[in-house]
RODO-2510 file (C-alpha; in nm, 4 decimals, decimal comma):
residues 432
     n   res          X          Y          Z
     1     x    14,6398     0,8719     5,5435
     2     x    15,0271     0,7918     5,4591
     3     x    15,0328     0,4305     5,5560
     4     x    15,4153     0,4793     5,6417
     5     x    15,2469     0,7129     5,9499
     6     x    15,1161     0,3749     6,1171
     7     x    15,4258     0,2227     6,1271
     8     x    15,5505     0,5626     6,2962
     9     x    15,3377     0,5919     6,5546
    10     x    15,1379     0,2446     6,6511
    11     x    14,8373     0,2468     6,9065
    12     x    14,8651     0,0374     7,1867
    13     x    14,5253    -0,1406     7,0883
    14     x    14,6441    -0,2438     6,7749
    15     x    14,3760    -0,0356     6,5835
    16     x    14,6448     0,1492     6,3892
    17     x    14,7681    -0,2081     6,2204
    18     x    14,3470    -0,2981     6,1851
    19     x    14,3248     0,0625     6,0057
    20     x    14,6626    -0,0119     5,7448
    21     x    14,5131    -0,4217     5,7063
    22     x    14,1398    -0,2987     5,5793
    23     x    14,2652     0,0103     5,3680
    24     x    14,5592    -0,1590     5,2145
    25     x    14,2487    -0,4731     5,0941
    26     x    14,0191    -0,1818     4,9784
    27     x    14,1626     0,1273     4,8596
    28     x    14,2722    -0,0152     4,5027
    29     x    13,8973    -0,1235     4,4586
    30     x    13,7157     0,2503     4,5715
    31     x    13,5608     0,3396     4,2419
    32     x    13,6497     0,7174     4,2948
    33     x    13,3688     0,8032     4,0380
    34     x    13,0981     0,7010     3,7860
    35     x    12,7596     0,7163     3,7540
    36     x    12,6337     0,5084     4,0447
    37     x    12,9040     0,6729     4,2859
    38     x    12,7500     1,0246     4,1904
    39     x    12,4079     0,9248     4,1857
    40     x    12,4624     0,8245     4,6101
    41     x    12,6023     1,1706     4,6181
    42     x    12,3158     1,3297     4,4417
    43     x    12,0932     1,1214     4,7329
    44     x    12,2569     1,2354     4,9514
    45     x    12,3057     1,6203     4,9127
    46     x    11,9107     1,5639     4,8765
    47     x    11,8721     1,4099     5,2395
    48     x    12,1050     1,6742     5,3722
    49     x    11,9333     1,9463     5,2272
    50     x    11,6441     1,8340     5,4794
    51     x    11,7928     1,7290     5,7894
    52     x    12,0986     1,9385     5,8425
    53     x    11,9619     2,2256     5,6567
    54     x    11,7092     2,2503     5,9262
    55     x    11,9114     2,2610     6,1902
    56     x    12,1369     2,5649     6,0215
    57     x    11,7688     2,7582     6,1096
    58     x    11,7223     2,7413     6,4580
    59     x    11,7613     3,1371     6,4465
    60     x    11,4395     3,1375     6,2915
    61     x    11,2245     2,9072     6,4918
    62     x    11,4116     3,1038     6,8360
    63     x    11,3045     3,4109     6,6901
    64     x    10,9346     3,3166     6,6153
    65     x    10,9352     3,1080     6,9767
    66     x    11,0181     3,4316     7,1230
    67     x    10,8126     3,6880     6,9734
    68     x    10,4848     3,4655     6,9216
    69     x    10,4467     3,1621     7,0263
    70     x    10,6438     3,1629     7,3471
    71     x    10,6717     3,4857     7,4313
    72     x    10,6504     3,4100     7,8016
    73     x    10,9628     3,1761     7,8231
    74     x    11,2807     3,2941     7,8498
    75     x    11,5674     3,2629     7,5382
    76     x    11,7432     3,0256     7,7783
    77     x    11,4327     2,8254     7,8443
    78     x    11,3229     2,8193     7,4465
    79     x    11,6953     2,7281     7,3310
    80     x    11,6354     2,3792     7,5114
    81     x    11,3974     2,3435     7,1869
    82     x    11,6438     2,3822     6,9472
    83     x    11,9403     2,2055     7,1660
    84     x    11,7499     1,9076     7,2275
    85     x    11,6744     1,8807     6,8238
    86     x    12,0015     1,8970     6,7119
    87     x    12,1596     1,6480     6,9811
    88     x    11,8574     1,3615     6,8826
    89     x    12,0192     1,4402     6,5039
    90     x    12,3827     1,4370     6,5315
    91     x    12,3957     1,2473     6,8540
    92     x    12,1469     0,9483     6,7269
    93     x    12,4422     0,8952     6,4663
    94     x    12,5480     0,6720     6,7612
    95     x    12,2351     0,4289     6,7089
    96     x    12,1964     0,4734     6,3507
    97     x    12,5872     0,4553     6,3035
    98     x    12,5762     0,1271     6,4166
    99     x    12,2554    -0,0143     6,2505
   100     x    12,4054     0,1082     5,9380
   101     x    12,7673    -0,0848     6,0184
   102     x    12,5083    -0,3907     6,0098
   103     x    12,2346    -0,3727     5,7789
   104     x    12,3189    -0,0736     5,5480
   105     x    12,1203     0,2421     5,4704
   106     x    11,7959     0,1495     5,3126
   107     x    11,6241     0,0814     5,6942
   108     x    11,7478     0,3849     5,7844
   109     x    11,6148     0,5767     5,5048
   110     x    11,2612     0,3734     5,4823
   111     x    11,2370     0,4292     5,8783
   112     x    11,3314     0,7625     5,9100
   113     x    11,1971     0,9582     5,6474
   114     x    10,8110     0,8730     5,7548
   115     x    10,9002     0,9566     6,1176
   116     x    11,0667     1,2550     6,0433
   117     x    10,8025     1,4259     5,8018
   118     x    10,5499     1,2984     6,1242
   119     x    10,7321     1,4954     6,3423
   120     x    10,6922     1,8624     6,1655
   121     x    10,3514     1,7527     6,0869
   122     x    10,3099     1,7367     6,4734
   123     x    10,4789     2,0757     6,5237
   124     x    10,2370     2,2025     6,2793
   125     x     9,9561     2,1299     6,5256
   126     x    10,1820     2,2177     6,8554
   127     x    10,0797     2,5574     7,0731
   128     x    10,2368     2,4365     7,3882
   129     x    10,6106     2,4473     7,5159
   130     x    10,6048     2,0337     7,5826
   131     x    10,4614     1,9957     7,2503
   132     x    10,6886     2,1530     7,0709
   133     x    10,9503     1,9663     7,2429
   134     x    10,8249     1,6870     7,1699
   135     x    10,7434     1,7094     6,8214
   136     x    11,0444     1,9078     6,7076
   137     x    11,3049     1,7744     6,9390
   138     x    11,2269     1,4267     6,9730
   139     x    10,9904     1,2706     6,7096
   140     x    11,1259     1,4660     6,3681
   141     x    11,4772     1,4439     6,4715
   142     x    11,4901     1,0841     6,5468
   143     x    11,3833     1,0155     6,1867
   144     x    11,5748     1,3206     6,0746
   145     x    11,8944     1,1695     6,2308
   146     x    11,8596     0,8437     6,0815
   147     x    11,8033     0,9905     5,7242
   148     x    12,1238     1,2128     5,7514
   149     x    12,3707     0,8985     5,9232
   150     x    12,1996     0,7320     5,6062
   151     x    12,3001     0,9576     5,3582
   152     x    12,6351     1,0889     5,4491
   153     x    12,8078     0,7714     5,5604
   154     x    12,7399     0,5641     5,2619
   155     x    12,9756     0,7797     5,0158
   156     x    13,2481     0,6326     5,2045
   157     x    13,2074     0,3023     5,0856
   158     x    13,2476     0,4555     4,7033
   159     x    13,4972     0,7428     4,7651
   160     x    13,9035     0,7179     4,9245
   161     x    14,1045     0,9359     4,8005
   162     x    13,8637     1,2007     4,7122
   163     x    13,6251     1,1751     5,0574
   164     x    13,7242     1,5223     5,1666
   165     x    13,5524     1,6414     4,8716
   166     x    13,2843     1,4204     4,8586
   167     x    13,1949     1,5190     5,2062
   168     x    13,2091     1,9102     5,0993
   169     x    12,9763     1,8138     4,8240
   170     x    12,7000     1,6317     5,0178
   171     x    12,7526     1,8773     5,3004
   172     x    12,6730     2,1516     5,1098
   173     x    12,3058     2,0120     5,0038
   174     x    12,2804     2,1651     5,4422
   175     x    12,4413     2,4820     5,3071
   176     x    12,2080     2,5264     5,0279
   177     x    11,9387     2,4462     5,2803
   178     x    12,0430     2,6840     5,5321
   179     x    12,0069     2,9780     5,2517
   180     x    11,6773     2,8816     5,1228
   181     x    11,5078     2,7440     5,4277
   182     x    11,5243     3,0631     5,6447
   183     x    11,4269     3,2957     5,3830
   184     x    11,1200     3,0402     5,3445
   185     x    11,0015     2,9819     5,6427
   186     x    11,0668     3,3873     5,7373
   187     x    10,8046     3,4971     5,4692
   188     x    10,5847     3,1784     5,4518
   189     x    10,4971     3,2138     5,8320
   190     x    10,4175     3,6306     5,7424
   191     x    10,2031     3,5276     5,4871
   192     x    10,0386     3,1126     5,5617
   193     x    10,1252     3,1547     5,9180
   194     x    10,3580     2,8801     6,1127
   195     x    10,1183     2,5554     6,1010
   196     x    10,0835     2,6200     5,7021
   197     x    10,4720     2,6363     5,7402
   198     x    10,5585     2,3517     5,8938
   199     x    10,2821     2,1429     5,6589
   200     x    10,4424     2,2970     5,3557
   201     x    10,7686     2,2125     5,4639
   202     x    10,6768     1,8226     5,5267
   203     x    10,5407     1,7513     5,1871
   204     x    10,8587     1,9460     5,0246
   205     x    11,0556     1,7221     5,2593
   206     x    10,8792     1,4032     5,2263
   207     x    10,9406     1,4886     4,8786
   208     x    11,2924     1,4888     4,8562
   209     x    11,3703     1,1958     5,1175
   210     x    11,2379     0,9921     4,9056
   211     x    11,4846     1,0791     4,6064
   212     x    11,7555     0,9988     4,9061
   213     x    11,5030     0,6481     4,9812
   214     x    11,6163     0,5487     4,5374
   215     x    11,9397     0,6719     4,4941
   216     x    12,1492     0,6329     4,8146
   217     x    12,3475     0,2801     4,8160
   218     x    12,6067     0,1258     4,9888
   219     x    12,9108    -0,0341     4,7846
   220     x    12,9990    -0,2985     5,0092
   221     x    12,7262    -0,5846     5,1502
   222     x    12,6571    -0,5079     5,5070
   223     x    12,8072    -0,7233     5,7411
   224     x    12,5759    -0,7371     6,0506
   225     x    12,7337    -0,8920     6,4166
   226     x    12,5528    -0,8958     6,7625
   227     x    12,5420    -0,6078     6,9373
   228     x    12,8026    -0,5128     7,1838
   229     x    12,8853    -0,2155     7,4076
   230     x    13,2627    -0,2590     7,3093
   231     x    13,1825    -0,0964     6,9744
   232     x    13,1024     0,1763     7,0717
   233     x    13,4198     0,1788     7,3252
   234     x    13,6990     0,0341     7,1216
   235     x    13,7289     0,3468     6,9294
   236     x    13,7628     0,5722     7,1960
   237     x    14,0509     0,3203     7,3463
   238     x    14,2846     0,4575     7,0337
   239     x    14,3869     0,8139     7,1756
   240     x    14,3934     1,0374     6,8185
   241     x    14,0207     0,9220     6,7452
   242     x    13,9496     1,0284     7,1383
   243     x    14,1169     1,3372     7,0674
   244     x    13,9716     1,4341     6,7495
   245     x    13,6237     1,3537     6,9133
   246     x    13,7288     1,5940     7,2169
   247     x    13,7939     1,8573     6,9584
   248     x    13,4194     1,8139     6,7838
   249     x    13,2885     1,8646     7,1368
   250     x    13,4373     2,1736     7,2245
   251     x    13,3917     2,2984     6,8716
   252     x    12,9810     2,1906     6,8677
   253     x    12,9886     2,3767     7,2542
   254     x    13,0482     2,6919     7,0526
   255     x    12,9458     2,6204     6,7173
   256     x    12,5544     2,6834     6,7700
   257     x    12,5611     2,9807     6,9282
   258     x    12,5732     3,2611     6,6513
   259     x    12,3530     3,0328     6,4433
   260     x    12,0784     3,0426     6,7221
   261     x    12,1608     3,4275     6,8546
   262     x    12,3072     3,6037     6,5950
   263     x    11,9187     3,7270     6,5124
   264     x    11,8691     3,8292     6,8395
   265     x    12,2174     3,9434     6,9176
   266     x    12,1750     4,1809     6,5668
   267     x    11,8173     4,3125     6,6341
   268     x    11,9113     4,4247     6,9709
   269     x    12,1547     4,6217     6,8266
   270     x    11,9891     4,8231     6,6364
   271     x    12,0558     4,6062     6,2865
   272     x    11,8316     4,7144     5,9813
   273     x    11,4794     4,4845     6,0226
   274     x    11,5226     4,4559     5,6793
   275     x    11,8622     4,2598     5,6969
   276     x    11,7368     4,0667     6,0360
   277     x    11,6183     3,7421     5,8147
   278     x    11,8874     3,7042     5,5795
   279     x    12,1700     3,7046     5,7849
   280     x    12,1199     3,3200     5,8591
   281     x    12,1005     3,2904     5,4522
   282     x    12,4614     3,4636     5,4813
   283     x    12,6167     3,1771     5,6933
   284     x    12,4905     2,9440     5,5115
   285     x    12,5483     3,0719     5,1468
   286     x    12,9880     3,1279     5,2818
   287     x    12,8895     2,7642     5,4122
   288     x    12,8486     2,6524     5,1175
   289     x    13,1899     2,7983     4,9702
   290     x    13,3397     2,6663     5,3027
   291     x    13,2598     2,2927     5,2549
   292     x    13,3428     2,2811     4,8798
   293     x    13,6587     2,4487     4,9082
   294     x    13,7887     2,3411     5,2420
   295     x    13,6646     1,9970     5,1915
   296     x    13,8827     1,9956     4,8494
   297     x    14,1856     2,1338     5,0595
   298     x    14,1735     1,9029     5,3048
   299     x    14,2374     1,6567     5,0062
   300     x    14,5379     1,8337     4,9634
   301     x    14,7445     1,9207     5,2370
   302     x    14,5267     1,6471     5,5254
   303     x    14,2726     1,6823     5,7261
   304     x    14,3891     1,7064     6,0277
   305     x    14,6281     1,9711     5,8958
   306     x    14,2943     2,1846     5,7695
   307     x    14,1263     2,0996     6,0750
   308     x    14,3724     2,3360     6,2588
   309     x    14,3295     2,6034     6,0022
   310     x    13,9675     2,5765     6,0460
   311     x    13,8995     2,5819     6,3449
   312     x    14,1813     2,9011     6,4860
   313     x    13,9774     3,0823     6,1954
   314     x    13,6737     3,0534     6,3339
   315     x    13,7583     3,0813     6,7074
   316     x    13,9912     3,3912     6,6299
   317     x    13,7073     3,5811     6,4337
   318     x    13,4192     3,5272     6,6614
   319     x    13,6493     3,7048     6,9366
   320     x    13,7352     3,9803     6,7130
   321     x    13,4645     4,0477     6,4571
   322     x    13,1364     3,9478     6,6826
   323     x    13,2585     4,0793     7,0139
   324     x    13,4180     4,4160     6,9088
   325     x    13,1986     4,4960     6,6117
   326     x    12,8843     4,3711     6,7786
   327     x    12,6815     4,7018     6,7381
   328     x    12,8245     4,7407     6,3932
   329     x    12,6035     4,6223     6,0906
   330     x    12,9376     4,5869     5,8894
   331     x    13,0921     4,4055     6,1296
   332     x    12,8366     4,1526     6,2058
   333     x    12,7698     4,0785     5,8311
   334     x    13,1572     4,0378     5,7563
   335     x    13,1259     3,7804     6,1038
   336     x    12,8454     3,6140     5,9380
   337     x    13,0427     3,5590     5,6379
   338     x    13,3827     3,4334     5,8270
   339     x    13,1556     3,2463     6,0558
   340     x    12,9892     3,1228     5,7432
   341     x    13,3101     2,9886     5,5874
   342     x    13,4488     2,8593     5,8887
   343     x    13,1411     2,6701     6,0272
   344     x    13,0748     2,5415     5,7212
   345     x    13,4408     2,3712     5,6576
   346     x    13,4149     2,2100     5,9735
   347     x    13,1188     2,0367     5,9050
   348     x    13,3445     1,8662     5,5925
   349     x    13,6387     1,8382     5,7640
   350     x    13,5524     1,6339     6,0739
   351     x    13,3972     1,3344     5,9464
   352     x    13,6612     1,3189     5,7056
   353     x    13,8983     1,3378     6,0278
   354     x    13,6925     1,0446     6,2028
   355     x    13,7245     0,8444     5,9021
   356     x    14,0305     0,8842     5,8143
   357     x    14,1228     0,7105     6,1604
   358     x    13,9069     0,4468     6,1052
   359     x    13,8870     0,0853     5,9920
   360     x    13,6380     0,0702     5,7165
   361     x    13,4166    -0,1585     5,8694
   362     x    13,3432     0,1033     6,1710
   363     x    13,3210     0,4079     5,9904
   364     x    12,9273     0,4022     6,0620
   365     x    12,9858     0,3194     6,4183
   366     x    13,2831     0,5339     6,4925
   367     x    13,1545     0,8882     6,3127
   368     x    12,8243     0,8161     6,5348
   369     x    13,0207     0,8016     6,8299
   370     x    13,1959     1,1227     6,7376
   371     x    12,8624     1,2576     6,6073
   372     x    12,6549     1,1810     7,0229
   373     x    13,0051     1,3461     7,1966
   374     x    12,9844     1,6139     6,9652
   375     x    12,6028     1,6749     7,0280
   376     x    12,6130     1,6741     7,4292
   377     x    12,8086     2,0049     7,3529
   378     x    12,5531     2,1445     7,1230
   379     x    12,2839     2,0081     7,3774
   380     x    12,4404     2,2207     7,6845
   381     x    12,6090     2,5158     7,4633
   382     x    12,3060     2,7223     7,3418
   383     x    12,1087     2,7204     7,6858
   384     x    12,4315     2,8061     7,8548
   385     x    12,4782     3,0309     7,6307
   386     x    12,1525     3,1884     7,6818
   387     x    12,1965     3,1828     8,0580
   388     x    12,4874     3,4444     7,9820
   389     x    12,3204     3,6660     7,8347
   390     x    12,2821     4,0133     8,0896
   391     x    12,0578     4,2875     8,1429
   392     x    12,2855     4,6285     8,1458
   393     x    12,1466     4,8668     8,4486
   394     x    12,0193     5,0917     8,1107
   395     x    11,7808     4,7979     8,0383
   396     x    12,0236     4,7261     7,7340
   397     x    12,1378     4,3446     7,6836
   398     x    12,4783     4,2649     7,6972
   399     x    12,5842     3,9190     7,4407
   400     x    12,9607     3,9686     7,5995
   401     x    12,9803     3,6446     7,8084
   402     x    12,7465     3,4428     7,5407
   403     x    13,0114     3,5601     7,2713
   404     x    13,3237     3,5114     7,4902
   405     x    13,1777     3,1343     7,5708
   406     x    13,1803     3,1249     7,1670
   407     x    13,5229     3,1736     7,0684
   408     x    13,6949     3,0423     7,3993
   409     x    13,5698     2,6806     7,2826
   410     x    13,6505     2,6922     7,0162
   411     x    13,9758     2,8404     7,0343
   412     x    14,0338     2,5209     7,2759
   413     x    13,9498     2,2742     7,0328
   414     x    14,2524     2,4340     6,8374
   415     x    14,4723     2,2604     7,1597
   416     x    14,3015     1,9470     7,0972
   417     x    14,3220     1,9223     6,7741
   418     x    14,6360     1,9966     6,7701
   419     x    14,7337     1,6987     7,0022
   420     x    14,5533     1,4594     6,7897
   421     x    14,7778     1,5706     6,4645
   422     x    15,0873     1,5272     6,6727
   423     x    15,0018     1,1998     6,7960
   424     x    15,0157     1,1101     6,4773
   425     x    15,3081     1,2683     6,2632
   426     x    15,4510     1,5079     6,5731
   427     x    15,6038     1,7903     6,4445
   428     x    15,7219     1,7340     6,1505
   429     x    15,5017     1,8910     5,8198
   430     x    15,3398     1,6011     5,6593
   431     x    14,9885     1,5625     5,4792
   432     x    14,7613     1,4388     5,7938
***
């Protein structure tokens, strides 16, 4: 961020003059490169690859919940499953944000990785509703959650200048995920069944995690301080990082919702059974080419500036493409792919956004923070959602309100957004 902004526009708190003090001590000392820098990369697109590239296939497991294993719960009712798993991820950033602030990310990493690979080996032996919930939702994403705050907050300690791009590149270890996962745990539970699955799955992920458990570092020494509730409130006290965490929320309230009903939403129209299981691969290959390239741009012109871009794409497509072409097979492939790209920058752009606002030694704390607001809206989104979702008086389903939900929150995190960049550099055109 142009230091000359925080002389512009000073928060009340004084975090602004906290944020300009650290950064203008450690920017000239980032290494911006070499091997060990790349090697905590390489750790953690590995760790992301696991735990974010899991959640990017909640299609699938709705899908499966729904046709076999329970069949006599509603798409509202199984949704919970998949809600519930990606709010202990993203929203235990909050705990783990802060334990990494203090003690860095090897406890994280030798914690969670165990209790994560427990957890799908406890879904592999699950046949009821509360198990699954239990196993899934609770027990392998509290380890998965601590794995990913792990592995994508340390690069911040080695990159500045380039963290938009860094964060593309460890993001898209999820992206790669989210392409190879679905299409192998589609035909592995055809052919092995689902507990095979799952068991296959842990050993390929225990596997992995523990490439993340060698190679991901932090830079700096942790510095660790008693607890206190005020960490966790200071940050929201300075109004752009309260905005910008407003924004994720909306954004994650819409976010989910093709990547858990797009199956559905596709098969009921009539969509080629063929095409059904790689249409989740298509989000997350564009994802892919969404985080690299938007997380580069963001380098370029600000992040807050490709926030905005970002996130009207998205919001404007998912009104046009997915609600009038819904019955279309062209149309919901080219939505998969804009969905895809968009989706897939936003998960680069917004910790970038959080950190950029940050002092260094909160990062951790702050993008945690961010990370539990941002999960309440995934939490609520997909079962509200599914609670919009109508029978026609032909017996047909109608998606409409689901879809409208979609791109109405997201199109309001455009507002918020929006407020957060002007709070900062109003409306003049500057690199934010």
């Amino acid at each position: 961020m142009n230091p000359a902004l925080l002389e512009k526009s000073p928060e009340a708190d004084g975090h602004a003059a906290e944020i300009q003090s650290d950064k203008s001590i450690d920017e000239d000392v980032f290494p911006e490169g070499g091997p060990r820098a790349w090697l905590v990369v390489l750790g953690g697109w590995l760790g992301l690859f696991c735990t974010f590239g899991l959640v990017t296939c909640v299609g699938v497991f709705l899908q499966y919940y729904q046709r076999d294993l329970l069949s006599t719960y509603t798409a509202s009712q199984i949704s919970w499953i998949t809600s519930v798993q990606v709010f202990f991820q993203v929203g235990g950033g909050a705990v783990w944000g802060r334990i990494y602030d203090s003690y860095g990310p090897r406890w994280l990493l030798f914690i969670g990785t165990p209790v994560y690979c427990l957890g799908l080996m406890m879904l592999s032996l699950s046949t009821q509703y509360y198990q699954i919930l239990l196993s899934q939702s609770v027990v392998s994403s509290i380890g998965s959650g601590a794995v990913f705050t792990a592995c994508l907050t340390s690069t911040t300690t080695w990159f500045l200048k380039k963290r938009g791009t860094v964060f593309g590149i460890v993001n898209s270890g999820s992206a790669v995920g989210g392409v190879v996962l679905p299409i192998m745990l589609s035909r592995l539970i055809q052919s092995i069944g689902f507990p095979w699955t799952m068991r296959a799955v842990g050993f390929l992920f225990l596997t992995l995690c523990v490439g993340s458990c060698l190679l991901v570092k932090t830079r700096t020494p942790p510095k660790p301080r008693p607890f206190a509730i005020t960490d966790y409130t200071n940050g929201l006290r300075d109004t752009t990082m309260l905005l910008a965490t407003v924004g994720g929320f909306l954004f994650f309230w819409g976010m989910f919702l093709p990547l858990s009903y797009i199956i559905v939403q596709a098969q009921d129209s009539g969509i080629s059974p063929d095409l059904l299981p790689y249409l989740l691969p298509i989000i997350n290959a564009v994802s892919l080419v969404g985080r690299l390239v938007l997380g580069y741009l963001a380098d370029r012109i600000g992040r807050f500036n490709c926030m905005l871009l970002v996130t009207t794409f998205t919001g404007t497509l998912t009104l046009a493409l997915w609600i009038l072409g819904s019955s279309s097979t062209a149309a919901i492939v080219l939505y998969a792919v804009a969905f895809g790209l968009g989706s897939g920058g936003y998960i680069s752009t917004f910790p970038a956004c959080v950190s950029q606002i940050s002092p260094p030694a909160e990062i951790g704390t702050r993008i945690g923070v961010a990370s539990l607001i941002n999960a309440v809206g995934a939490l609520t989104g997909s079962p509200l959602g599914g609670s919009l979702i109508a029978k026609k008086a032909d017996g047909s389903t109608s998606f409409l309100g689901l879809q409208l939900f979609c791109g109405a929150t997201m199109l309001c995190s455009v507002f918020v957004y929006g407020a957060a960049r002007y709070k900062q550099a109003g409306l003049r055109w500057e690199k934010i």
